[in-house]
DRENKEDO-724499 format. One record per residue (C-alpha): residue number from 1; residue in three letters; x, y, z. Coordinates in steps of 0.5 Angstrom, whole numbers. Example, Ala and Ser with C-alpha at 12.3 -4.5 7.8 and 13.67 -1.06 7.14 Angstrom:
<nodes>
 lumdo pafi     X     Y     Z
     1  ala    25    -9    16
     2  ser    27    -2    14
</nodes>
This chain:
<nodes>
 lumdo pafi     X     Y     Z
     1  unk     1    23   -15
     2  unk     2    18   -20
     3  unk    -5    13   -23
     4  unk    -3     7   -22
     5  unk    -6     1   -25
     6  unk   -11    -4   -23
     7  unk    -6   -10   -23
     8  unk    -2    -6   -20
     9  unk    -6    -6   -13
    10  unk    -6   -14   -14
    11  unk     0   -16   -13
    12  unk     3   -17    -8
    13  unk     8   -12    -5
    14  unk    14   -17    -2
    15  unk    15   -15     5
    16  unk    23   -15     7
    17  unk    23   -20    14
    18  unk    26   -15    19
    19  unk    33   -14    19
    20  unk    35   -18    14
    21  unk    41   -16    10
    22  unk    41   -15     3
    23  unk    48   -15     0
    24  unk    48   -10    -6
    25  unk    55    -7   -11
    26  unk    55    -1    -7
    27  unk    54    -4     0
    28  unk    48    -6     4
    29  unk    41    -5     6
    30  unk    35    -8    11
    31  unk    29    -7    14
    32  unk    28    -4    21
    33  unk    20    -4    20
    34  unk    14    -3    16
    35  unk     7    -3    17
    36  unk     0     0    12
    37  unk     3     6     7
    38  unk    11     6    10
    39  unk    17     2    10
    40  unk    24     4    14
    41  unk    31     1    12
    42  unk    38     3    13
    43  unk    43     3     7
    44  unk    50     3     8
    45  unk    53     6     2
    46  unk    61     3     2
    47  unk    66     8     2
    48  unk    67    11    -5
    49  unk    62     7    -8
    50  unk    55    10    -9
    51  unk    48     7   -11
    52  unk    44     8   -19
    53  unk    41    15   -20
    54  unk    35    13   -19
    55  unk    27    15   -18
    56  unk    20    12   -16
    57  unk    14    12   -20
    58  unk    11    10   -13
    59  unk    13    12    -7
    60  unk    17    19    -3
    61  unk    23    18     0
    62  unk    26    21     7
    63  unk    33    20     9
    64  unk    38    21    15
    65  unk    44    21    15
    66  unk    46    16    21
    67  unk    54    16    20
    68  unk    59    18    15
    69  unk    61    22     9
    70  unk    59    23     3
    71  unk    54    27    -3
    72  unk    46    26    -3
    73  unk    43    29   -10
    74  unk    36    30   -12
    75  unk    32    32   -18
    76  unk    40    37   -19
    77  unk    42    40   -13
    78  unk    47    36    -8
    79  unk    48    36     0
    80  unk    54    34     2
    81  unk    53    29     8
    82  unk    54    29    14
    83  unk    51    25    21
    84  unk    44    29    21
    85  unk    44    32    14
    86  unk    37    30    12
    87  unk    34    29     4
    88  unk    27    29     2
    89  unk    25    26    -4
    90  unk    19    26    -7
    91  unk    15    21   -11
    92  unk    18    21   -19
    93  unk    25    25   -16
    94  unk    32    23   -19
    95  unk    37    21   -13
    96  unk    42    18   -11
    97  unk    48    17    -5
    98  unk    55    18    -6
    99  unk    60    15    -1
   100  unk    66    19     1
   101  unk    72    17     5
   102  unk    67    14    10
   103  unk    62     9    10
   104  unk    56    12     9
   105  unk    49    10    13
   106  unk    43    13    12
   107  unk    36    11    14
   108  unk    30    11    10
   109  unk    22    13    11
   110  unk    19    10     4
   111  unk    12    13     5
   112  unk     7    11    -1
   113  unk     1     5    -3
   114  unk     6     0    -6
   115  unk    13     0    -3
   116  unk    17    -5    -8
   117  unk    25    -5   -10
   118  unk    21    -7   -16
   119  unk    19     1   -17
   120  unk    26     3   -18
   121  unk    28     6   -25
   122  unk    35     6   -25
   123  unk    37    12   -29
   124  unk    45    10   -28
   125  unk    48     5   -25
   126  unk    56     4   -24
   127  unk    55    -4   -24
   128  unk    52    -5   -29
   129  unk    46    -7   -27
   130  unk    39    -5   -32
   131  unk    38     1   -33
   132  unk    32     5   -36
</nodes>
């Protein structure tokens, strides 16, 4: 498990207020719930778009697909989605969700001490948002 700095045990992890929407590029997600340690969302990746290569320095990652079809790819090897295709993604793993014909909706179980869109390192993006 990676160290973590003091400050980063200071400041405050903003909490999603449940069920709202957060519009992206590649579609949406929202929060379903969250308590000490975990966090669930739901994605929905649009039809033919797909969200940044990505990592977390601070959490682990389970995902479930709910609908649609698409590609899930972590640390080099890819899954083809499906409803009930699951992906384990463990802290510091390279990943990202591809949409294919259809949309694809994935829930999210972040598991981990400071859960925050802010632990995204974006390796890639297709929409020009900073990358590492």
């Amino acid at each position: 498990m990676a160290e973590t700095s003091p400050e980063l045990h200071q400041k405050p992890s903003p909490r999603l207020h449940l069920n709202e929407r957060i519009e992206r590029p590649w579609g949406w997600f929202e929060s379903l719930g969250s308590g000490e340690g975990y966090q669930v969302k739901r994605l929905l990746v649009r039809a033919g778009n797909r969200i940044s290569l990505q990592r977390h320095q601070h959490r682990s990652e389970h995902w479930v697909v709910v609908s649609g079809d698409g590609w899930l790819d972590c640390d080099g090897s890819g899954t083809p989605a499906e409803a009930g295709t699951c992906l384990a993604i463990p802290q510091g793993a390279v990943h990202r969700a591809s949409a294919g014909a259809q949309d694809l909706l994935i829930v999210e179980v972040q598991h981990g001490r400071w859960l925050s869109e802010d632990d995204i390192e974006r390796l890639s993006d297709d929409y020009g948002r900073t990358v590492a």
